[in-house]
C-alpha positions in Angstrom: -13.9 -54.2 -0.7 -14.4 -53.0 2.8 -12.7 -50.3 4.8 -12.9 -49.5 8.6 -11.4 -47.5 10.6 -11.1 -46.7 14.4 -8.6 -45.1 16.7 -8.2 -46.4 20.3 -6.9 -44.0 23.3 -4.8 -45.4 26.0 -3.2 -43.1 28.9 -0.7 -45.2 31.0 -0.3 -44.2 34.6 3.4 -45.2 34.1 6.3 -44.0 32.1 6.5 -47.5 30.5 4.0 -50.1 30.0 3.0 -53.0 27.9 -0.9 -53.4 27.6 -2.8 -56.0 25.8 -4.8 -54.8 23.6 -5.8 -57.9 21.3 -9.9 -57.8 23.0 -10.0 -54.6 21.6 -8.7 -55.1 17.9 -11.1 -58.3 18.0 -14.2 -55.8 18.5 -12.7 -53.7 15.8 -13.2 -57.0 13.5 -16.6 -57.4 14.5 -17.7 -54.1 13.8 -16.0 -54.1 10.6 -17.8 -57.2 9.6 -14.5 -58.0 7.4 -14.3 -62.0 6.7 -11.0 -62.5 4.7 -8.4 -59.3 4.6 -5.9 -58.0 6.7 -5.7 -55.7 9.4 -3.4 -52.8 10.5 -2.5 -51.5 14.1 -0.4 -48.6 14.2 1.0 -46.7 17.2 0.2 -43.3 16.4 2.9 -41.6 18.6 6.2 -41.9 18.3 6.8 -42.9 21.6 4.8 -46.0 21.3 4.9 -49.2 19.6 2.4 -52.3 18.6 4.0 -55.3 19.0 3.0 -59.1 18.9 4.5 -61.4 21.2 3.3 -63.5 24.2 1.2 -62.7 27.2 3.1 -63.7 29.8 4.4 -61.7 32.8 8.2 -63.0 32.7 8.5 -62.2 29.3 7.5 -58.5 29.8 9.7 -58.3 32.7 12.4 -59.7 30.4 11.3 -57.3 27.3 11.1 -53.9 29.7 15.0 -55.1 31.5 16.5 -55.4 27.9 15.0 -52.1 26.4 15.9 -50.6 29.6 19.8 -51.8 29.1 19.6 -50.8 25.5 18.5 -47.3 25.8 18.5 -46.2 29.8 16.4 -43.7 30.6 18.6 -41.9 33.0 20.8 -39.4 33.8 18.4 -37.3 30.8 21.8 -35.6 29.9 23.4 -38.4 27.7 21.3 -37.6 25.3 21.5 -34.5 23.0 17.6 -35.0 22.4 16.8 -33.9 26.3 17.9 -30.4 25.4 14.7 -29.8 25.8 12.2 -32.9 26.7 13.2 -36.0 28.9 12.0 -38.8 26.1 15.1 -39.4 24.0 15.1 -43.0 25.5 11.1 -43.6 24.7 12.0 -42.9 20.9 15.0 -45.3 20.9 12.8 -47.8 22.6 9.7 -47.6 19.6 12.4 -47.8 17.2 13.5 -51.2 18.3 10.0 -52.4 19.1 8.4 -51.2 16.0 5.1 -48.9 14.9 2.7 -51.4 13.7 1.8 -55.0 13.0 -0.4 -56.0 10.2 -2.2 -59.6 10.8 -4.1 -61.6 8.1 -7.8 -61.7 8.8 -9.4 -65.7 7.7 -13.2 -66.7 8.3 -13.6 -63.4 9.8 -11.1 -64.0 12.7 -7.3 -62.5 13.9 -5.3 -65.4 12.3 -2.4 -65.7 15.1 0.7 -68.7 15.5 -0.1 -70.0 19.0 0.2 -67.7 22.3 0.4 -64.5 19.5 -1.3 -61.5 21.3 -1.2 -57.6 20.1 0.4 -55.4 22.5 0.5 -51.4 22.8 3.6 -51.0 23.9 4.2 -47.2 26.0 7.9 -45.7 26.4 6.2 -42.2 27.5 3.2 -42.7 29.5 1.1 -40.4 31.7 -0.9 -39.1 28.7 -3.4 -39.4 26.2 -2.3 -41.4 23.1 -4.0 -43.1 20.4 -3.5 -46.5 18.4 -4.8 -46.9 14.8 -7.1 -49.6 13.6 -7.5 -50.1 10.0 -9.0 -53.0 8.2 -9.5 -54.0 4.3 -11.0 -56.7 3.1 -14.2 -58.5 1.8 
C-alpha cells in the first residue's frame, strides 16, 4: 500500500472565504500515483473547514448569509470566548461546516456525484494556514 502526504498553505485576504481547492488535491493524486484508495483533506486550523458542495457563486453567497445568521460575528462581546481574541464566531462556523472530507479514489481519479467540488472553507482569514492531504491506497 501507498502513503502520501502533502500540506497546502492558503492565506485569505478576507476574514471569511470559500476557495476551491479541488485542482490542487487532483495534483496531490497525481503525484501520489495512488489508483484505487481513498483520500483525506483536513483543515488543519480550527478556524477552517473542507467541505464538498457546489461551485457556484449563489450558493456561497447563500452558505456565508446562513453561517453568518447562525453565529454573527459581531458585537465580539456576546461571546465569553472574545475575552481575549475576536474568533469565537470562526470556531462556531468550522463546527458546523466540518474538518475534513475523505473521497474514494477509482482508476486513479477523485470519484465525485455530479457538480461535487472540495472547498477550504476560512472563518479567520488574513493568515497563513495549512490544509492536510493524505492518501492510501494501491
Amino acid at each position: 500500500m501507498k502513503s502520501y502526504r502533502k500540506e497546502l498553505w492558503f492565506n485569505a485576504p478576507t476574514r471569511r472565504a470559500f476557495i476551491n481547492i479541488t485542482r490542487q488535491v487532483e495534483d496531490c493524486l497525481t503525484e501520489s500515483g495512488v489508483r484505487e484508495g481513498l483520500a483525506l483533506v483536513n483543515a488543519m486550523h480550527i478556524t477552517a473547514s473542507v467541505f464538498i458542495n457546489d461551485d457556484e457563486s449563489g450558493l456561497h453567497y447563500d452558505m456565508e448569509q446562513w453561517l453568518e445568521q447562525l453565529a454573527p460575528e459581531k458585537p465580539y462581546d456576546r461571546y465569553h470566548h472574545n475575552s481575549y481574541e475576536d474568533n469565537a464566531d470562526a470556531h462556531l462556523k468550522r463546527s458546523v461546516m466540518g474538518r475534513e472530507v475523505v473521497v474514494a479514489i477509482t482508476g486513479g481519479r477523485l470519484d465525485f456525484g455530479p457538480w461535487e467540488q472540495i472547498f477550504y472553507g476560512e472563518f479567520d482569514g488574513k493568515r497563513r494556514k495549512r490544509v492536510l492531504v493524505k492518501i492510501i491506497g494501491e
